[in-house]
C-alpha positions in Angstrom: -81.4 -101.2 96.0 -80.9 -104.1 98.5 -78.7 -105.2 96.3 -76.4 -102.7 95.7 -76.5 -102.1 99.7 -75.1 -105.6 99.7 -72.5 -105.1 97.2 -71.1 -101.4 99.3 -71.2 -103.5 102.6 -69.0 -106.0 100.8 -66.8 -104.0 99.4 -66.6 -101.2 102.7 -65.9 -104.9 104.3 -63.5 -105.8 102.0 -61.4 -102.9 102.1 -61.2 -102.2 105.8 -60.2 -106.3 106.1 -57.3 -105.6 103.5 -56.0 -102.4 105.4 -56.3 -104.5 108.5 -53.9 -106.9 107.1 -51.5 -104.5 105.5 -51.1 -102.7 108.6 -50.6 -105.8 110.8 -47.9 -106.4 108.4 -46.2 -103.1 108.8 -46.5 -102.9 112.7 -45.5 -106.9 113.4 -42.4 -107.1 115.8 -40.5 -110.4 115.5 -38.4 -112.0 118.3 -34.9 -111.8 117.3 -33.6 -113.6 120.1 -32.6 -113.6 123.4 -29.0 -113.0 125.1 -28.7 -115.0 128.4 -26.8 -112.9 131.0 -26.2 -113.5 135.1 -29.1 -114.8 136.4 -31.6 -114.1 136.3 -31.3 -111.5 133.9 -31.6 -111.8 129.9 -31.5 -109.2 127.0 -34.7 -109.4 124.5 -34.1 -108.4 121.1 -37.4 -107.5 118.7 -37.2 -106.3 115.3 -40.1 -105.3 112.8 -39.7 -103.1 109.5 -39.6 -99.2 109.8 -42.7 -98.1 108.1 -42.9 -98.5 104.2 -39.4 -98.8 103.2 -36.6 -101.8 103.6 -35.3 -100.1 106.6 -35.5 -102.8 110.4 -35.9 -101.1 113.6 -34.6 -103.5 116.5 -35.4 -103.2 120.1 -33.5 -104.1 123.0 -35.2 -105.0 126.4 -34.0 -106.1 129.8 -35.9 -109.0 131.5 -35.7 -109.9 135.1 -37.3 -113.6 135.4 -38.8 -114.5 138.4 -42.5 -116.0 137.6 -45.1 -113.7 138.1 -42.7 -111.2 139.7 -41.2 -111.0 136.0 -39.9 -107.6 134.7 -39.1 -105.6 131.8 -37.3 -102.4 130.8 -36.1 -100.6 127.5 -32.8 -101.1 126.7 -32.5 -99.3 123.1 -34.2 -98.9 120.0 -32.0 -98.8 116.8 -33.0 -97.7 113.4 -30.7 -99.0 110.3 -32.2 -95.7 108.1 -28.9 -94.8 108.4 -26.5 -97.7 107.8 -23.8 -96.9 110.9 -26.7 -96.7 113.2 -27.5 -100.3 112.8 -27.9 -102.7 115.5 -24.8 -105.2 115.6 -24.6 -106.7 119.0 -25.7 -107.0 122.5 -22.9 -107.9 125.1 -22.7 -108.8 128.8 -19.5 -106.8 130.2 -20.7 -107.5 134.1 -23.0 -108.7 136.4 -25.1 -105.4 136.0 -23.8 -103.9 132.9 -24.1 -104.4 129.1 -22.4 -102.8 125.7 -24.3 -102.2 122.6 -22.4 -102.0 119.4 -23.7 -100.8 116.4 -22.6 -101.2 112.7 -19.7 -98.8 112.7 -18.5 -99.9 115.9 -19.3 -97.4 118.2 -20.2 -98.7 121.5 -23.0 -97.5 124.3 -22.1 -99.7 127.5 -25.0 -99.4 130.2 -25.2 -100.0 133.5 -28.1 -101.5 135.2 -29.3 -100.3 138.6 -27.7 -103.7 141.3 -31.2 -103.1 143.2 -34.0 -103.9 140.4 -31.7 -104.6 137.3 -33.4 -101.2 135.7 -31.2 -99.6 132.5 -29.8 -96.1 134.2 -29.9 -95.3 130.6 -31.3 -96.4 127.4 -30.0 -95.4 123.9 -32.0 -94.2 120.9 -30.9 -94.0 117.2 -33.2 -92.6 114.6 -36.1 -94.2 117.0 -39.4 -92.3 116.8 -40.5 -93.6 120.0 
């Protein structure tokens, strides 16, 4: 009987660790990169798969450095489920405003507010969050 115990416990151990792991591979976000802009502003970009299938989900942020004063705010989320939707690039237009493009090169420009560098808006495509 002890045993057997053993051998469950094991196994019970063994299964949770593995759907641990596979889970932690699902829901890890890379750094992509960063886009410097005026200081002391920068863009953050993230990505991690989109659930089970081949599809990348990318993130945008906006970062204020400043120490421990730092900040950060969504910028956009961008799911390639659907191929036009796809994240292409991040660019600085101004000194408080940004363009997204995405892969059939329609643009979403943004304007951050000139007080706290906050997004006014933030754009979503096929983003469950």
């Amino acid at each position: 009987m002890r045993v057997l115990i053993g051998v469950l416990a094991g196994l019970g151990a063994g299964v949770a660790l593995f759907g641990g792991l596979l889970a932690l591979a699902f829901a890890s976000t890379e750094e992509a990169g960063f886009v410097d802009g005026p200081a002391p502003y920068r863009i953050r970009l993230q990505q991690s798969q989109a659930g089970l299938g081949p599809d990348t989900v990318t993130w945008l942020s906006v970062r204020r450095d400043g120490g421990l004063l730092s900040r950060e705010w969504d910028l956009g989320c961008f799911n390639d489920d659907v191929p036009d939707d796809a994240f292409d690039s991040v660019t600085w237009t101004g000194p408080g405003s940004v363009e997204i493009r995405v892969a059939d090169g329609r643009t979403f420009p943004v304007l951050l507010d000139p007080a706290s560098g906050r997004p006014r808006t933030t754009v979503t495509l096929n983003c469950s969050h």
